[in-house]
C-alpha positions as CSV (number, residue, x, y, z in Angstrom):
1,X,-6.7,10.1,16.6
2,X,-8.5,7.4,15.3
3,X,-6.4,5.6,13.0
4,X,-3.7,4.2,15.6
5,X,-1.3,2.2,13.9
6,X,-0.2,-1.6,14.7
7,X,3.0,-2.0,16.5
8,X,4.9,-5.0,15.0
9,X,7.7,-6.1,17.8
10,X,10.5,-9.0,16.4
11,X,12.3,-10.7,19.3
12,X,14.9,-13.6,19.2
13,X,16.2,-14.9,22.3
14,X,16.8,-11.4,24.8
15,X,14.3,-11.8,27.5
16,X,15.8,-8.9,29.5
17,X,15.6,-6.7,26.6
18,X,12.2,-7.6,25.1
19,X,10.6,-7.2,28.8
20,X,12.4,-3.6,28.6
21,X,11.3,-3.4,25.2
22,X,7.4,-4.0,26.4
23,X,7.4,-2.1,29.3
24,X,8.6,0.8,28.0
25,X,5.7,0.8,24.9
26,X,3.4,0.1,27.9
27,X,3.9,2.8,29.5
28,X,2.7,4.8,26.4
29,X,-0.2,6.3,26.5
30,X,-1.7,5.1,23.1
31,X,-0.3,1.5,23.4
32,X,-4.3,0.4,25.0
33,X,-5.2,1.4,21.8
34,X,-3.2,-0.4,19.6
35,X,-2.7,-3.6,18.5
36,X,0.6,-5.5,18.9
37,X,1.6,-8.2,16.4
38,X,5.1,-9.9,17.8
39,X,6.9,-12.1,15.8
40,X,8.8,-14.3,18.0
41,X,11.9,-16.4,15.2
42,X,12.9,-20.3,16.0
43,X,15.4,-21.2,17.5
44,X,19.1,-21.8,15.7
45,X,20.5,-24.7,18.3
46,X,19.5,-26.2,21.8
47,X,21.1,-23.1,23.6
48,X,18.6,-20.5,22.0
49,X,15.8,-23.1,22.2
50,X,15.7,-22.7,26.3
51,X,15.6,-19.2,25.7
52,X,12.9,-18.6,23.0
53,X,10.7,-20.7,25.2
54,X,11.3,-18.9,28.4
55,X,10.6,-15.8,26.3
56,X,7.2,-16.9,24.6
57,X,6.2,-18.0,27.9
58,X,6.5,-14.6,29.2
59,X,5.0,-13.2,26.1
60,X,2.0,-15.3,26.6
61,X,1.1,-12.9,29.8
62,X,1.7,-9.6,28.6
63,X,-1.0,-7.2,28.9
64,X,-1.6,-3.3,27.8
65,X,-2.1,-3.0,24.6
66,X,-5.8,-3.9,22.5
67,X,-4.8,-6.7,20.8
68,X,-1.9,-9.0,21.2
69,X,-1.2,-11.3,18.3
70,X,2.1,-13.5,18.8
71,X,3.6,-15.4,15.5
72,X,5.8,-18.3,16.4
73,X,7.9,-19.6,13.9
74,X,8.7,-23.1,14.1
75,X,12.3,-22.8,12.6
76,X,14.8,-20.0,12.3
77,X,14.9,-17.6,9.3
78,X,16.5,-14.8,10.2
79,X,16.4,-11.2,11.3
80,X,16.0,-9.7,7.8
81,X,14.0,-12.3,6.4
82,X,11.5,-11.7,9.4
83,X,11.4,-8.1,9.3
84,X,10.3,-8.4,5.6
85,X,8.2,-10.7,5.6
86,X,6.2,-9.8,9.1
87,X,6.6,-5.6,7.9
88,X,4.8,-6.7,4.7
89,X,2.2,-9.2,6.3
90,X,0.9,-6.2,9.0
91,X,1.1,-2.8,6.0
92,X,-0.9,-5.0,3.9
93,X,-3.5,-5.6,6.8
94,X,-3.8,-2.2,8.3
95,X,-2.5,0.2,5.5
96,X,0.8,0.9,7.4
97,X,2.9,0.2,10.7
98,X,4.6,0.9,13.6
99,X,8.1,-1.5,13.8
100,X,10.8,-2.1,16.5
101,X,12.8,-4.5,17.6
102,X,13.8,-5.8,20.9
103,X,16.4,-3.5,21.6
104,X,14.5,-0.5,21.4
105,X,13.2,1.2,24.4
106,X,10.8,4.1,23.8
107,X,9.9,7.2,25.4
108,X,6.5,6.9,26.5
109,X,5.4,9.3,23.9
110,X,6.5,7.7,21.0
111,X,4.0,5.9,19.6
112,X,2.0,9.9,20.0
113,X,4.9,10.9,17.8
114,X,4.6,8.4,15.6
115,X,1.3,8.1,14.9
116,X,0.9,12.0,14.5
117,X,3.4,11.9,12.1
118,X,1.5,8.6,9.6
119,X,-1.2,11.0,10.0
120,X,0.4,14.0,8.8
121,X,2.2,12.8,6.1
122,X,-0.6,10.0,5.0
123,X,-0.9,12.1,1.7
124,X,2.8,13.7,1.4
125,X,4.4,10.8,-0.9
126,X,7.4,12.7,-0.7
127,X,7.6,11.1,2.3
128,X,8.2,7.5,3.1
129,X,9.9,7.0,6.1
130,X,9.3,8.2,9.8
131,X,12.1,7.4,12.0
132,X,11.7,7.8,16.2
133,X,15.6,8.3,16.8
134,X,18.3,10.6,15.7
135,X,21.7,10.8,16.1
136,X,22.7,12.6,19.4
137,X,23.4,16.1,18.2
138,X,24.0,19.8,18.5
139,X,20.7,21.2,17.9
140,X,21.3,24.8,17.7
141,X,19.2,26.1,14.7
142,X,17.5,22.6,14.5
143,X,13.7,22.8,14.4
144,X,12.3,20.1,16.2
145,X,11.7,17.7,13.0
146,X,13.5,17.2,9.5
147,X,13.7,15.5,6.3
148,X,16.3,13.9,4.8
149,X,17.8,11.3,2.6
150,X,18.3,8.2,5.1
151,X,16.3,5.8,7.1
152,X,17.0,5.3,10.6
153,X,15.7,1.7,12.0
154,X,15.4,2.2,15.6
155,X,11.9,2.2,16.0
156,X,10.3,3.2,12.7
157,X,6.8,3.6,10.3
158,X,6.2,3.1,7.0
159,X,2.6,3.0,4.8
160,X,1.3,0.3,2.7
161,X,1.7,2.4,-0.8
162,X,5.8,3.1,0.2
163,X,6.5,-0.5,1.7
164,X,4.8,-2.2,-2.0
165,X,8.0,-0.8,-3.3
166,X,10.6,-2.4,-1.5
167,X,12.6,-4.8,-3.0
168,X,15.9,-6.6,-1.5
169,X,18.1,-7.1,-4.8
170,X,21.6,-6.1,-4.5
171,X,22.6,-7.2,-7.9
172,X,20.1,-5.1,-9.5
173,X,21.6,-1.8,-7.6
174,X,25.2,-2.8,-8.3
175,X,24.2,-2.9,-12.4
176,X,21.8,0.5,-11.6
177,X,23.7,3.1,-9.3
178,X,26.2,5.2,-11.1
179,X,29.6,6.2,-9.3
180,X,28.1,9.6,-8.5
181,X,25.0,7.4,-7.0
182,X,27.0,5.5,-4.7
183,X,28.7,9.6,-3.7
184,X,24.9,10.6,-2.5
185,X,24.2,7.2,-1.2
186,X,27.1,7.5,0.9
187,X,25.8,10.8,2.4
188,X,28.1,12.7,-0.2
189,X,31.4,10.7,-0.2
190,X,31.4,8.9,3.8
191,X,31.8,5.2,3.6
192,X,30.0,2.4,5.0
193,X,26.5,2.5,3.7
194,X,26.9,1.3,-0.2
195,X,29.3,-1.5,1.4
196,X,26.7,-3.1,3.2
197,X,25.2,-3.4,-0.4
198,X,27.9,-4.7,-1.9
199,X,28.4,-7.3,0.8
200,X,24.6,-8.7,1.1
201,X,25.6,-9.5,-3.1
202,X,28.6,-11.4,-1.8
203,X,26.8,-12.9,0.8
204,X,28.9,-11.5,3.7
205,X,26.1,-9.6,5.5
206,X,22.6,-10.3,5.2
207,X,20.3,-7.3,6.1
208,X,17.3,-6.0,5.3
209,X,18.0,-2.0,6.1
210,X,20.1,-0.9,4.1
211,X,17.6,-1.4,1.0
212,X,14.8,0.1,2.2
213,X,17.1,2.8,2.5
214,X,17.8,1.9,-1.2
215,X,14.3,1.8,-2.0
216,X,13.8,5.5,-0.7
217,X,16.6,7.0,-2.3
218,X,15.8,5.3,-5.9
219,X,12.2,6.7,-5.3
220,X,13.6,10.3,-4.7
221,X,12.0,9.8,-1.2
222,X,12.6,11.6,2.1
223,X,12.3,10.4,5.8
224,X,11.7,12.0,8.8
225,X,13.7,12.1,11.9
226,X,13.0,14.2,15.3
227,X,15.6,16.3,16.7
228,X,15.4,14.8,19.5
229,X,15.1,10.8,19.9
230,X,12.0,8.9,21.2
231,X,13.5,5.8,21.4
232,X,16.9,4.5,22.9
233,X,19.0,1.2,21.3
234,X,19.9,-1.1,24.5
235,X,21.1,-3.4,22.2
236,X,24.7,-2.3,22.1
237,X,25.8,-4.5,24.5
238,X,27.1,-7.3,21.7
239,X,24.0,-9.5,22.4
240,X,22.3,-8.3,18.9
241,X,22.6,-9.7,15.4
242,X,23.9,-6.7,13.5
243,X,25.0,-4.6,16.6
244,X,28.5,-4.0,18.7
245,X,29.4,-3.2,21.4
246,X,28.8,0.9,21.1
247,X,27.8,3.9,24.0
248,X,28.5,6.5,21.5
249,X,25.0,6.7,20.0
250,X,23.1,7.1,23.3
251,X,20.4,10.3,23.4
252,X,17.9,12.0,26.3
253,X,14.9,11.0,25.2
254,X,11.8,13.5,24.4
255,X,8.7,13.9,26.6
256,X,7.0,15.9,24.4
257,X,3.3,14.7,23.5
258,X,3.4,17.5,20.7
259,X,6.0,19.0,18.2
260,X,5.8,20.7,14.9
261,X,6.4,18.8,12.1
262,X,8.2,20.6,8.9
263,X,6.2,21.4,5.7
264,X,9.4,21.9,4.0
265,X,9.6,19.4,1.0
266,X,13.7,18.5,1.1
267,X,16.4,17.6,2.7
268,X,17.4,19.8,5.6
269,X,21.4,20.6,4.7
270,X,22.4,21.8,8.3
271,X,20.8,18.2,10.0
272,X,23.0,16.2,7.0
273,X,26.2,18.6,7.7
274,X,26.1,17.8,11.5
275,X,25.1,13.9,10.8
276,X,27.7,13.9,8.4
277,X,30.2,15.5,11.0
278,X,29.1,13.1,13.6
279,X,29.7,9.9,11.5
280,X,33.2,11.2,10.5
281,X,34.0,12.0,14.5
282,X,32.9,8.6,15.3
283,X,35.4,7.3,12.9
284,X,38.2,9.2,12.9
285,X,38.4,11.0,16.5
286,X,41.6,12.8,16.3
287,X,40.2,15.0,12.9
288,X,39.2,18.2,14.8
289,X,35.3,19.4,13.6
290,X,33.6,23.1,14.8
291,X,31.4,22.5,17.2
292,X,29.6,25.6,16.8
293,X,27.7,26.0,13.1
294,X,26.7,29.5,14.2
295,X,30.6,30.0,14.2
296,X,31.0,28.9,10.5
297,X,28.0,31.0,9.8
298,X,29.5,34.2,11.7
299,X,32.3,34.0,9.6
300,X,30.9,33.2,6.1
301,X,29.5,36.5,6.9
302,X,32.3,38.4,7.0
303,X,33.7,37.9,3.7
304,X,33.5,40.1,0.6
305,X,30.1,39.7,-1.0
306,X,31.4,42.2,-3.9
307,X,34.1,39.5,-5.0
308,X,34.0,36.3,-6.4
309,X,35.3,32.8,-4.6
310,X,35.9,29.0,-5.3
311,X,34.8,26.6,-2.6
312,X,37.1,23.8,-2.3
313,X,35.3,20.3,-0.9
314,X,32.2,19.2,-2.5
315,X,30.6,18.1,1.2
316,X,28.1,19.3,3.7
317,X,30.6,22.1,4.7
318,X,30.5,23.7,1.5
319,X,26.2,23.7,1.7
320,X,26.4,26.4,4.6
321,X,28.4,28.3,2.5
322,X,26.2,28.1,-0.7
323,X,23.6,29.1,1.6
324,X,24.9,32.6,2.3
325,X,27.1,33.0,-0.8
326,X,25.5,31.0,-3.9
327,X,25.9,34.1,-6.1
328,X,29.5,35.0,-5.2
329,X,30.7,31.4,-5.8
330,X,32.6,30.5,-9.9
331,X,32.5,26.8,-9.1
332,X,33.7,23.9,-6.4
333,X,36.9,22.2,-6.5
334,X,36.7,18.4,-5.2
335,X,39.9,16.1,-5.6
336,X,37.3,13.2,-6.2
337,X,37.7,12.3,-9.9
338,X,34.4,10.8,-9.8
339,X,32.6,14.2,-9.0
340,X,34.8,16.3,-11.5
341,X,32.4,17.8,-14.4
342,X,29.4,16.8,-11.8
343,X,26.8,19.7,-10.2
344,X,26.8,19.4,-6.8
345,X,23.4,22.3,-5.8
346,X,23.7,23.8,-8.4
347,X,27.6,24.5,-9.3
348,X,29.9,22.8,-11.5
349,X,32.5,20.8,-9.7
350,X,35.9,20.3,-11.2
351,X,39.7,18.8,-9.9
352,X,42.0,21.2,-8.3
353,X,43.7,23.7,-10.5
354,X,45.6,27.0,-10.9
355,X,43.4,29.9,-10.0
356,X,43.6,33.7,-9.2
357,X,40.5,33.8,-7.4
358,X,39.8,32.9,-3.4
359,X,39.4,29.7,-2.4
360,X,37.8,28.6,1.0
361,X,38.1,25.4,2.0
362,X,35.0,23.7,3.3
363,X,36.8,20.9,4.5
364,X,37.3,21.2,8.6
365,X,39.4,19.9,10.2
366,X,41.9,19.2,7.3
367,X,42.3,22.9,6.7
368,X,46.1,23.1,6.8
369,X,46.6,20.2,5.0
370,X,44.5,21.3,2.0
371,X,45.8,24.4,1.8
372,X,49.5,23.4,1.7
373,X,48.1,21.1,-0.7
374,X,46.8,23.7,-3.2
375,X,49.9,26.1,-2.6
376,X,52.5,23.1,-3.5
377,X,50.9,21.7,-6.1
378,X,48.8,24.3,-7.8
379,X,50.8,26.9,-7.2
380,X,47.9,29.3,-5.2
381,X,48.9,31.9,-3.0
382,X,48.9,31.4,0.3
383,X,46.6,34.8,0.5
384,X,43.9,33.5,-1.7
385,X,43.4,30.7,0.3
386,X,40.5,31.6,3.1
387,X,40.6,28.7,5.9
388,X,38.5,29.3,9.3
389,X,41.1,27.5,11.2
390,X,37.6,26.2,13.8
391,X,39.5,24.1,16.0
């Protein structure tokens, strides 16, 4: 490997957790290798100040990695506004980069992972985004990487030729992004991401992530995640700028030097289905979610292939049941107006309405609900409905 990428670290004010930070990318094996640009902000009152100093100070005597470069700024300009500007200083130089933050501690073969993976993809421009964590799920018939829509932050790389196109401009996505835009944006209909948008344009939040995620998704780009996390957030502990306090999003971090990265070109529905299950949970805990996809599967398999059915719930659900039953399904039934004479892969989705045929309802954990919903109101037969009832 002979193109090891920089590592750009951003710290504030967290001594504990930069030293935590830094140790843990020492203890990498290709961190002697690589050069490590830190960008340490200024200091917003007297309080910080004693803080930042004590923290530079320290910086001053780290040692383990080729080069050390340490940017001080001599006033405070913020998390995002660092990010973008010291990401873009470093790609530029080098042609791409290796970023975390101060809060991230890594497994110490992350920057292996990482740097395979620039490598591998280097020519792929499907692909603009490697992420070093994922969300802490099942993994059952999870290879050990995937692609998909979204960007995760927690210790990430980019190259020079994706980062050129980022652009922070709210406004201008606002006026662009249809309603069906903001559906996908919003991993098919969950709230939260296209908010963050909205308030950065109303100067309520001002971030930085959230549009290269924009960027990516404009560009019809995918990112890459492991299975399995190289890097953990400490940062959760209400001491960060854009963080809570959280302990739900915690992982076991990988040891492997090695893994197989996937050669297929799109976005892996199972991963999104159980990210997309996982997000709802975290948000709604008493809705009740099957915790065993080869469950779902099992019984997908058990219906009539000979007849023809209507899935009701335009969502990740109804992708494992496209998967098995694409030709045996009329159309999708979504009580979202704003999908209704939309495709959603490759069938047409409309509102709820009278039907003789089957419906299965993709929706879990609001099984019963929907289905008393299409019986009262649609007048469906209780028999046509097909529900697996995973609870």
């Amino acid at each position: 490997m002979n193109n090891i990428a920089p590592i750009v670290l951003f710290v504030y004010n967290r001594i504990t957790h930069a030293q935590e930070t830094i140790k843990a990318l020492q203890s990498n094996a290709l961190s002697i290798r690589s050069d490590l640009i830190i960008y340490s902000d200024g200091y917003k009152n007297n309080t910080d100040k004693s803080n930042i100093l004590e923290l530079r100070d320290y910086l001053k005597n780290i040692k383990g990695f080729k080069n050390i470069t340490i940017v001080e700024q001599s006033k405070n300009i913020g998390l995002a506004k660092s990010i973008i500007e010291g990401v873009t200083e470093i790609v530029n130089k080098y042609g791409r980069v290796i970023v975390v933050e101060d809060d991230i501690v890594t497994s110490p073969y992350f920057l292996t992972f990482m740097n395979n993976a620039l490598n591998y993809y280097m020519d792929n421009k499907k692909v603009w985004h490697i992420s070093g964590w994922n969300y802490p799920l099942d993994t059952n018939n999870l290879y050990e990487t995937f692609l998909w829509r979204m960007m995760n932050c927690w210790g990430w790389a980019t190259w020079k030729d994706r980062w050129e196109y980022y652009e922070k401009e709210p406004q201008k996505l606002i006026n662009l992004f249809s309603k069906y835009d903001i559906y996908k944006f919003d991993l098919d209909g969950l709230d939260g991401f296209w908010s963050q948008v909205v308030k950065n344009n109303n100067n309520t939040m001002n971030t930085w992530a959230i549009f290269w995620y924009a960027t990516i998704f404009n560009n019809n780009g995918l990112c890459l995640n492991p299975v399995q996390s190289y890097v953990h957030n400490i940062g959760f502990d209400g001491s960060g700028t854009n963080t809570g306090l959280r302990d739900n999003y915690e992982s076991i971090l990988s040891n492997k030097s090695n893994i197989q990265f996937t050669d297929k070109l799109k976005e892996n529905d199972l991963a999104l289905y159980k990210i997309r299950q996982f997000l709802i949970k975290q948000k709604s805990p008493n809705l009740t979610f099957s915790k065993n996809i080869n469950l779902i599967y099992a019984n997908i398999k058990k219906l009539n292939k000979n007849e023809q059915y209507i899935i009701y719930g335009a969502g990740s659900g109804s992708i494992l049941m496209l998967d098995l039953l694409k030709d045996n399904i009329e159309y999708i039934m979504d009580n979202n107006n704003n999908l209704n004479n939309t495709t959603y892969y490759g069938k047409n989705v409309y509102l709820p309405r009278h039907t003789t045929l089957k419906i299965i309802i993709s929706v879990f954990g609001r099984e019963q609900t929907t289905k008393n919903m299409l019986i009262e109101n649609y007048n469906i037969k209780p028999n046509s409905i097909i529900t697996f009832n995973l609870n």
